[in-house]
N, C-alpha and C positions, 0 to 999 in steps of 0.2 A: 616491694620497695627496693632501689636500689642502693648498693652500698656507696657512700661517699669516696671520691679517689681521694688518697694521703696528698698529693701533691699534683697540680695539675696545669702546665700554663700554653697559652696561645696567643701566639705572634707577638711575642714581648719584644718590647724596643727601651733601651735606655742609652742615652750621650751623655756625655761631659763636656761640654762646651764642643768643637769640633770632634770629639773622641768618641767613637762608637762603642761605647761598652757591651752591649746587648743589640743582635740586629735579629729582628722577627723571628725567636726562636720560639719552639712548641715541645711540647713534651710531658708523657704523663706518669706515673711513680706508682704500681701495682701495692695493695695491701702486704706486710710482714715481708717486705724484701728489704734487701740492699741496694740502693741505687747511686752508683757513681756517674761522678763528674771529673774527665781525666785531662788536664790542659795544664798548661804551662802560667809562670806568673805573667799576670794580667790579660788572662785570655775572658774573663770576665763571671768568673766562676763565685767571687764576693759578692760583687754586685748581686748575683742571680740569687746568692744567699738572704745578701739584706732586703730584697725584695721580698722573699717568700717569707721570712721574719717580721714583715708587716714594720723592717724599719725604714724601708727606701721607697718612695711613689716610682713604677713606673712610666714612661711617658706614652706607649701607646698598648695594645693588645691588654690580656687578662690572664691572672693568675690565680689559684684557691689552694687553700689547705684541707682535708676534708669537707671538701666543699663551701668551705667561707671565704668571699673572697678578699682580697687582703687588703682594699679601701677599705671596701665598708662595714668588714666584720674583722675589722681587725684585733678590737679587743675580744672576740672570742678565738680566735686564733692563737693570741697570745697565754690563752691558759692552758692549751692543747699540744705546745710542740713545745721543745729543748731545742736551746740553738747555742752552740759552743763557735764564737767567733774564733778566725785565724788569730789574731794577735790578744793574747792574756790578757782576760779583762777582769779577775777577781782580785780584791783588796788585800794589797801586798802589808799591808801593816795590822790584820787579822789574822788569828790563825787559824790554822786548818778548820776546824771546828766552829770555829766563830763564823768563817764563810756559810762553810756546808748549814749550818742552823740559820744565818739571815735571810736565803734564797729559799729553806724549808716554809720559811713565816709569812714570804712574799705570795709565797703560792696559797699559805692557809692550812700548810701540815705540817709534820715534826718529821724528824731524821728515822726517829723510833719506829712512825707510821711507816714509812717505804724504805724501812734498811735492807730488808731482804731485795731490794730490783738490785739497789748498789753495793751490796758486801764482796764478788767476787773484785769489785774494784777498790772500792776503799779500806780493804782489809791491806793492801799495800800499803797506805799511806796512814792507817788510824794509827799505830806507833806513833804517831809522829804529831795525833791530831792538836798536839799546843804548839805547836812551831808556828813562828812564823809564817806566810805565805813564800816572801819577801828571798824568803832560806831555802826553800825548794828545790832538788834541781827541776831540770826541763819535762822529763818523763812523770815527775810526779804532782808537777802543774797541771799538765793537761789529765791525769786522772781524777786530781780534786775537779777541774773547769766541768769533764765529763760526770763526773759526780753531782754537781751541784746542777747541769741541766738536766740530770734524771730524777731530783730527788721526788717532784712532784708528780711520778707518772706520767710522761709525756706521752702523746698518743703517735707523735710524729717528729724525730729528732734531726735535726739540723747541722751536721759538723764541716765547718770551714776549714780544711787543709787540717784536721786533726796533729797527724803524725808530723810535721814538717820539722826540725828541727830536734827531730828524738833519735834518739840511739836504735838502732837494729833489734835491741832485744826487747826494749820498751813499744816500737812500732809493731811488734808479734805477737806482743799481751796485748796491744788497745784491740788488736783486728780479734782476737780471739772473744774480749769481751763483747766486740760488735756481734758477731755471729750470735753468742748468746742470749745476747738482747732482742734479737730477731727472732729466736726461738718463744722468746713471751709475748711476740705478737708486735713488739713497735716496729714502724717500718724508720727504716734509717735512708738520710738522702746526704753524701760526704763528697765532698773533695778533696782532689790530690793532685801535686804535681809529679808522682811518682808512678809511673806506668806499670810497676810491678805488684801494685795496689788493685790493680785493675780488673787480674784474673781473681781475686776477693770477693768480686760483687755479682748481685744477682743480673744487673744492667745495668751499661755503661755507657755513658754520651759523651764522646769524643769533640772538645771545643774548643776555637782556636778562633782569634779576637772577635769576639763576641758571635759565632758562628760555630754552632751544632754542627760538624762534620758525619756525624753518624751515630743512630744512638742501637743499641743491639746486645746478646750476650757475650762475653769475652771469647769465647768459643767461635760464634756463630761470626764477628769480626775477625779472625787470625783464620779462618778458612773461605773471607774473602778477600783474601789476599790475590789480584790479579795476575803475577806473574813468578817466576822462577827467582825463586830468592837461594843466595849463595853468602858464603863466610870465606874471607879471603884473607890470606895469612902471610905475613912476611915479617920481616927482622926489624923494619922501619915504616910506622903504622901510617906516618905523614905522608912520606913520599908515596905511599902504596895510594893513597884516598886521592891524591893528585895524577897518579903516571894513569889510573884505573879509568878515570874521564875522558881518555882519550880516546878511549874504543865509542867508535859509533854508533855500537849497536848495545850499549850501556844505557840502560831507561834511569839507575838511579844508584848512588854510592853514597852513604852514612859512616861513619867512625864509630863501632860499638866497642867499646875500650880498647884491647889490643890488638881486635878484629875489624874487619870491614863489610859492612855487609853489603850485598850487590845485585842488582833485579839486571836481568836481561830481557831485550824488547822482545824475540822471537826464540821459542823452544828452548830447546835444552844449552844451557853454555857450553863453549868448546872449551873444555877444560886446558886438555894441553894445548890451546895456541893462545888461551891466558896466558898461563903459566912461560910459555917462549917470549912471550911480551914482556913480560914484568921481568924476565932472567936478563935481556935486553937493555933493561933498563936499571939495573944494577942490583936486582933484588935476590935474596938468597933464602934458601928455605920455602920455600913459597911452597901452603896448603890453601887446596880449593876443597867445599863440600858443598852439598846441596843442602838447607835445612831451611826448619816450618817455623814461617812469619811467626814474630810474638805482637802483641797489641801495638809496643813501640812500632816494628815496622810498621804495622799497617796505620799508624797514626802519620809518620812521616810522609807516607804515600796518599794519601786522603788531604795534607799539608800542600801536597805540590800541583792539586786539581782545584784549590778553593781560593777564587779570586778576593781578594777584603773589599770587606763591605763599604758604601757608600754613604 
């Protein structure tokens, strides 16, 4: 017999009135992995979410959760997966506890019954479990939100843009808990707008309005990177990303914070007759190196070959 896939869809289409949100994408979600979705806001990463939560119709192609597909078995679906929408959606004027116990009851079991999935997460916040929601900050919102889509054992978990608006050391605990969770066998399917998220996952699908750019290991994407990628260095990061355009034989220039990074069309760059260009052009200091694509590049560059859809 074979095993049901956690997550699986083909040739999905969804609009918004003239707005292409979803354009015939496919894609399948291996058992006990991690599977990212890494795009930008409104690349259509919700949408694809509320779809597979059995809370959005798609308009054309087919979708399944363990194999049910999300018309027609969508009440079985719903008692099989945790889905932690992007924007907080638990009851600001309950508390901790009062949440985490109403979403136990919905499912048909107590907090007692599956504390052990949740304790490495809710032990942050059970101090706390008579507060308010309301009182929360950011980071320990989305651990009760996370909390309350596991309490019932999900087989297959859901997370919209988890981390977006947490702190650096709160986004290092959720990913640590994901890992964990994965280790007990749930397979997890999350989005992010944060590309440094992305080396996290077991596969990752590169999507940009409403369009799969590439779906692969975070590895197996940053070593296909087609051309000679460079970091270029000067005093004035503005003018450097403008004077750099002008060389002809420049395939592509991004602003990575204080740096620039730079693909060249043919072989190896001429270091020093960069370097005399840019001193030319009033720039001081000026370091060039060669160094290895991250995800972002190769998302940029996969960005500038993908016509938008129709």
């Amino acid at each position: 017999m074979l095993m049901a896939v956690p997550a699986e869809v083909k040739n999905l289409t969804k609009h918004y009135g003239d707005v292409t949100a979803l354009h015939d994408i496919s894609f399948s979600v291996g058992k006990g992995e991690i599977f990212g979705f890494i795009g930008s806001d409104g690349a259509g990463k919700t949408t694809l979410f509320r779809i597979l939560a059995t809370l959005l119709l798609p308009e054309s192609g087919n979708a399944s959760v363990n194999g049910f597909d999300v018309m027609k078995d969508y009440r079985k679906i719903r008692r099989i997966i945790g889905y932690m929408p992007g924007r907080f959606s638990l009851y600001m004027d309950l508390s901790v506890e009062e949440n985490l116990r109403f979403y136990a009851t919905i499912f048909g079991t107590s907090i007692a019954e599956n504390y052990p999935l949740i304790k490495e997460i809710y032990r942050h916040i059970e101090p706390f479990r008579k507060r308010k929601v309301g009182q929360l900050s950011g980071g320990m919102k989305q651990k009760l939100a996370l909390s309350c889509a596991l309490i019932h054992k999900p087989e297959v978990l859901f997370l919209d843009e988890p981390t977006t608006g947490v702190d650096a050391v709160s986004r290092q605990e959720f990913w640590e808990v994901l890992n964990r969770l994965k280790t007990q066998g749930i397979t997890i399917v999350v989005s992010t707008p944060y590309m440094d998220e992305a080396i996290l996952c077991d596969h990752v699908a590169l999507i940009q309005d409403g369009v799969i750019l590439k779906i692969s290991t975070p590895a197996e994407i940053e070593d296909s990177y087609p051309l000679g990628l460079y970091s270029v260095r000067s005093a004035d990061v503005y003018l450097l990303l403008h004077d750099l355009q002008e060389l002809p034989e420049v395939h592509s220039v991004f602003a990575f914070g204080q740096t620039v990074h730079l693909s060249w069309k043919k072989g190896n760059l001429p270091e020093k007759r960069v370097s005399d260009f840019l001193k030319t052009k009033g720039h001081q200091d000026v370091k060039i190196e060669r160094i290895k694509p991250n995800i972002e590049d190769c998302f940029m560059e996969l960005m500038q070959g993908t016509p938008p859809p129709v």
